[in-house]
C-alpha positions in Angstrom: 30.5 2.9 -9.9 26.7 2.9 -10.4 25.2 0.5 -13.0 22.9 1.7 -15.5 19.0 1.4 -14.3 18.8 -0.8 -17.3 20.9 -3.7 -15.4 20.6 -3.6 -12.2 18.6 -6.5 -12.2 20.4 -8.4 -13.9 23.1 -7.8 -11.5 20.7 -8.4 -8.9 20.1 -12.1 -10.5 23.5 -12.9 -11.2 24.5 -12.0 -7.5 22.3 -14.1 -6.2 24.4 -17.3 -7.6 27.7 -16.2 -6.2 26.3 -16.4 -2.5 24.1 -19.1 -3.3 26.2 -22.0 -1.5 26.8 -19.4 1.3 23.6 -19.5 1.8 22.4 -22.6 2.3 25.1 -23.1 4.3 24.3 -20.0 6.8 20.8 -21.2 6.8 21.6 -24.8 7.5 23.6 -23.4 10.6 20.3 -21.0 11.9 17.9 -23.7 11.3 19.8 -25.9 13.5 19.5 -23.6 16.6 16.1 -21.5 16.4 13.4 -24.0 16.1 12.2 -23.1 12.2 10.8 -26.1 12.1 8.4 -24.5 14.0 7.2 -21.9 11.3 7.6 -24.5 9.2 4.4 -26.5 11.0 2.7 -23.1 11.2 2.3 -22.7 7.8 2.0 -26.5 7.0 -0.7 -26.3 9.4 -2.7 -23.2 8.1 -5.6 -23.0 5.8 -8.0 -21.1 4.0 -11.4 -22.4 3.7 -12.7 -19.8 1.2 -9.8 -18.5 -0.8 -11.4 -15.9 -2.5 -9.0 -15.7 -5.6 -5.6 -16.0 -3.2 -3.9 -16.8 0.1 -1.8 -14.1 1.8 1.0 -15.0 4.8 3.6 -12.0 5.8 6.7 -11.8 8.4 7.1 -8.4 10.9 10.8 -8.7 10.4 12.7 -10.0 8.0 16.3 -9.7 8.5 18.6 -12.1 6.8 15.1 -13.3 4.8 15.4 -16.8 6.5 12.0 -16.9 8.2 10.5 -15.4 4.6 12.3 -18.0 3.1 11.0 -20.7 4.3 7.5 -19.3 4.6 7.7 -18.6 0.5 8.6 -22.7 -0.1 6.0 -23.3 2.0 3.5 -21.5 0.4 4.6 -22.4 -2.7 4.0 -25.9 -1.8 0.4 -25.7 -0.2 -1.4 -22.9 -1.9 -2.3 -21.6 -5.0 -2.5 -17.7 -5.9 0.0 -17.0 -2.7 1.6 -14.2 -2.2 3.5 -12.8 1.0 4.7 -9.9 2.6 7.3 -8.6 4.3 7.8 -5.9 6.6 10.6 -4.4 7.7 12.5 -0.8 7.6 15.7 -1.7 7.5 18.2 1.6 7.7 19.3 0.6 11.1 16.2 1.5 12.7 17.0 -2.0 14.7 20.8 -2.5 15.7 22.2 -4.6 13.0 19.2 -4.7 10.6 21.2 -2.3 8.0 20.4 -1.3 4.5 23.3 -3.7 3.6 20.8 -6.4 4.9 18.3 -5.2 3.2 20.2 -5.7 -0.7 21.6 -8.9 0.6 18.1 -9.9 1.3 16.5 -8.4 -2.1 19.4 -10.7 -3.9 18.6 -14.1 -1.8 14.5 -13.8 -2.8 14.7 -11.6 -6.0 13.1 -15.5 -8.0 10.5 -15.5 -5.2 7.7 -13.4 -7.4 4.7 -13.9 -4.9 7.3 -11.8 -2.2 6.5 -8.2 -1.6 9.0 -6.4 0.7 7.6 -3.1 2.3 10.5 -1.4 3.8 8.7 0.6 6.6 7.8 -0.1 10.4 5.2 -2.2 11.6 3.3 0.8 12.8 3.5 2.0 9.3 2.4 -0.9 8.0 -0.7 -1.2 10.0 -1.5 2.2 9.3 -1.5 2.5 5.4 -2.4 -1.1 4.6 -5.6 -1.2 7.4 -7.8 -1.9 4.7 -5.3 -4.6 2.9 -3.0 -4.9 0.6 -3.7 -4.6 -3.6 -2.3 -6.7 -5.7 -2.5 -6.2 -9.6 -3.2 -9.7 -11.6 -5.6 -8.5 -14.7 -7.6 -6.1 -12.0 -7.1 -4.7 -8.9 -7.3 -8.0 -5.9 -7.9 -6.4 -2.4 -5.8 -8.8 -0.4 -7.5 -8.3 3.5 -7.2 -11.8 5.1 -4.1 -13.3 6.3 -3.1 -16.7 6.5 0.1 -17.2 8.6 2.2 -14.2 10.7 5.5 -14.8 11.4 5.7 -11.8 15.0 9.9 -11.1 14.5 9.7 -7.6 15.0 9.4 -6.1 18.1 10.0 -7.6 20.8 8.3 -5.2 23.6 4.7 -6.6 25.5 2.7 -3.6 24.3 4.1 -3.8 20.5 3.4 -7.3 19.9 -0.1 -6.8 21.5 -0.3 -4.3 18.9 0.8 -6.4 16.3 -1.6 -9.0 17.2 -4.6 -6.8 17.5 -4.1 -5.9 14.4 -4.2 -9.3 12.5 -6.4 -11.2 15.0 -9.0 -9.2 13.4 -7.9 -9.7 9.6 -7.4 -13.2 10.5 -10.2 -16.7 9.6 -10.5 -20.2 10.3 -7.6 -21.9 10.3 -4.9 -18.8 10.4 -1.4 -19.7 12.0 0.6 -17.3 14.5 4.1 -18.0 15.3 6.3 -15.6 17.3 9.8 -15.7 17.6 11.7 -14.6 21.0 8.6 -14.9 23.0 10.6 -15.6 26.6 11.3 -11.6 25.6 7.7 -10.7 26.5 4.6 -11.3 28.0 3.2 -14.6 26.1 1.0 -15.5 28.6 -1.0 -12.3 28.1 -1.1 -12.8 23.8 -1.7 -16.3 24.2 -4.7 -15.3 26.3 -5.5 -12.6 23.8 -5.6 -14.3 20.9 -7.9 -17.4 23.1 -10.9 -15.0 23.0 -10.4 -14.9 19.2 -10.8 -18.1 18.7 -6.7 -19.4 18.9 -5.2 -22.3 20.4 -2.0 -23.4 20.9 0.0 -25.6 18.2 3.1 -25.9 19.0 5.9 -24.6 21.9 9.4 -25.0 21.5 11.9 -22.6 23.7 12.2 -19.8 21.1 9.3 -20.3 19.2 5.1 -20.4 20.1 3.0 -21.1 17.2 -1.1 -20.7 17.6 -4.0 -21.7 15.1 -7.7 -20.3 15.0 -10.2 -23.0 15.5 -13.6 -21.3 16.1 -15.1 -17.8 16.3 -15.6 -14.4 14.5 -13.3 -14.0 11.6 -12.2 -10.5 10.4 
């Protein structure tokens, strides 16, 4: 039976609590294995110099909402006027990713309100928001400049230097990269990429690669 429009979120809210010792157990479990501290440091280690009114991170992938998670705690904890974004379309356009996920996922950060979830594909994503994301607080706030990327998406050579294109030249002084599954393609070639913008490397574990910009041209 469908609920009423009128409480679906509070359904939403109260679901939450019912898998909220699930949860930290599940995320306890994946935290051991896949090197989150990792993302962790990368947006520890981020800044924004001029803040212009707000500080933006987002996540190409978010699944289960573990990497989102933890990037919205730590944002919460570092900046002021954060929000972040997260992209992903969900309806099994990658094997396992389902719209099930997807509800799960809205339930686990429905009290995160600086999360925005864009359920549509990275190309997508690059396409209508080229010229940033708005954001209504009062008036209209173009949001242009990103402060952390969590790469989780794709996981082919040309797609992530895509990907990367795309937010080495939205990104400024003291923006964080980290990637996830980078054995899976050609790091080598986005670690070299990203050098001539100005990146260097932070931190390598054997799942994850983190980056930060240091010097040169910001978008």
């Amino acid at each position: 039976m469908r609920l009423p429009y009128q409480f679906q979120g509070l359904w939403l809210y109260f679901a939450k609590y019912d898998r909220k010792i699930k949860i930290k157990e599940k995320d306890m479990r994946i935290i051991k294995g896949v090197e989150y501290e990792l993302l962790t440091e990368a947006v520890q280690s981020s800044y924004k110099e001029e803040t212009n009114g707000y500080v933006l991170t987002c996540e190409i992938g978010v699944h289960e909402g573990n990497g989102s998670q933890i990037m919205l705690e730590e944002g919460r904890k570092k900046f002021q006027n954060f929000h972040h974004l997260g992209i992903d379309p969900y309806g099994n356009i990658q094997a396992g990713v389902s719209n099930k996920v997807k509800w799960n996922t809205k339930k686990d950060l429905i009290d995160y309100l600086e999360f925005h979830l864009l359920e549509m594909a990275d190309t997508e994503y690059m396409d209508k928001y080229r010229n940033g994301f708005i954001i209504y607080d009062e008036k209209p706030h173009l949001l242009n400049r990103y402060t952390c990327v969590h790469f989780d998406g794709p996981q082919r050579t040309t797609d992530v230097l895509r990907e990367v294109m795309f937010f080495c030249h939205r990104a400024h002084l003291g923006t964080t990269f980290c990637f996830n599954d980078y054995k899976r393609y050609k790091m080598d070639i986005i670690v070299n990429l990203c050098s001539v913008y100005g990146f260097r490397v932070l931190n390598k574990g054997r799942r994850r690669y983190s980056l930060i910009k240091e010097h040169g041209a910001t978008g």
